[in-house]
C-alpha positions in Angstrom: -0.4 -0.5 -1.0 -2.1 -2.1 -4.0 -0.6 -1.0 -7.7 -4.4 -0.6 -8.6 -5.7 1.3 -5.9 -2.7 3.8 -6.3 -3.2 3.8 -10.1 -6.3 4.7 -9.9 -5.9 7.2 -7.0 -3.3 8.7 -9.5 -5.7 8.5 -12.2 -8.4 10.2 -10.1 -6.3 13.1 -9.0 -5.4 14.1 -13.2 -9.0 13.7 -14.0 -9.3 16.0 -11.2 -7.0 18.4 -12.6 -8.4 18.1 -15.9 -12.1 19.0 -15.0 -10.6 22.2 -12.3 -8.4 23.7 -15.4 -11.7 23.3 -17.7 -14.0 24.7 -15.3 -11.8 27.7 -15.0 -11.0 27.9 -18.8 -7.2 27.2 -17.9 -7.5 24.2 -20.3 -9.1 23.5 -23.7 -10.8 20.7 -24.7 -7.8 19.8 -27.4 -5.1 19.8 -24.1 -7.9 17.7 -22.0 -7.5 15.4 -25.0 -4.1 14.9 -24.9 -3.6 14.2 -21.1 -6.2 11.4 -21.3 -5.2 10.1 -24.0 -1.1 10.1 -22.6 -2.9 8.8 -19.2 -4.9 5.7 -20.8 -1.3 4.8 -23.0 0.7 4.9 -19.9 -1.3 4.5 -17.1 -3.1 1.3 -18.0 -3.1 -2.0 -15.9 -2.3 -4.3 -15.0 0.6 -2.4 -13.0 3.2 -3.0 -10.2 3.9 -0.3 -7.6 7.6 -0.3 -9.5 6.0 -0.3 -12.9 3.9 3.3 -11.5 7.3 4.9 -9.8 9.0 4.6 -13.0 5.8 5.7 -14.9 4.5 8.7 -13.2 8.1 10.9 -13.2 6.8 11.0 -17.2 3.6 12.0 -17.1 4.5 15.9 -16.4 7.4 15.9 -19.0 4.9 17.1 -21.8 2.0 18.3 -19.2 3.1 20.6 -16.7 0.0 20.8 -15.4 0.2 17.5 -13.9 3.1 18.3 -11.2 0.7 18.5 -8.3 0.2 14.8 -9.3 2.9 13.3 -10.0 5.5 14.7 -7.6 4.3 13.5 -4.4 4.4 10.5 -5.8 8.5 10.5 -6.7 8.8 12.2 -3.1 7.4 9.0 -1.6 8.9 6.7 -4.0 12.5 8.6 -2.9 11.5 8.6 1.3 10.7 4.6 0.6 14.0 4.0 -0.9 15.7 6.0 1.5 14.0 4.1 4.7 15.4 0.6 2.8 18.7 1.7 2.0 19.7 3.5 5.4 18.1 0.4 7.3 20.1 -2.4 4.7 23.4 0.4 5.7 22.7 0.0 9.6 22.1 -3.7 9.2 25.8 -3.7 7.4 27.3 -1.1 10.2 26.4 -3.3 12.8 27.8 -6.3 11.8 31.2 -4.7 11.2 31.0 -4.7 7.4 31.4 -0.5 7.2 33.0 -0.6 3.4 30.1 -2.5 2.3 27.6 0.3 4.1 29.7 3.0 2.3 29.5 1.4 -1.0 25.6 1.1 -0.3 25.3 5.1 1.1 27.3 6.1 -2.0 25.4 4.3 -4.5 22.1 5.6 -3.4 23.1 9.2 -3.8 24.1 8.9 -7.1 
């Protein structure tokens, strides 16, 4: 995936948020505020997909609001890592090198 299409996707989806919570007088103009200001600090590119995985778990630490955003995102950061590490640990099982494959497993769930 390009980093910018996903950052902007990202970017799209909080501005989304942003104009619902509005609308519905969840959200005032001061808290609207905030979260784009936090989003144009954080969020700005040039960024790598790594750059955006480490990014985004943030952007809900001080805006609650933003969890519908931002955890799908670490969900399919986590399901890509898992995919690499169990196929680098199957790689390692089959050619006989199982401590190395353990040490692998057991570092990824940590």
């Amino acid at each position: 995936m390009d980093p910018e299409v996903y950052r902007k996707k990202i970017e799209s989806d909080i501005l989304k948020i942003i104009e619902e919570k509005l609308k519905n007088g969840q959200m005032d103009a001061v808290r609207a505020k905030e979260i784009a200001r936090m989003l144009l600090d954080r969020l700005h590119p040039p960024l790598t997909l790594e750059q955006i995985y480490t990014i985004v778990p943030t952007l809900d630490d001080n805006f609650n609001e933003l969890i519908s955003v931002t955890l799908p995102v670490m969900q399919e950061h986590d399901e890509k890592v898992r995919m690499i590490v169990t196929s680098h640990a199957e790689e390692l099982i089959k050619s006989g090198r199982l401590d190395e494959s353990l040490q692998i497993l057991k570092g990824a769930t940590k």
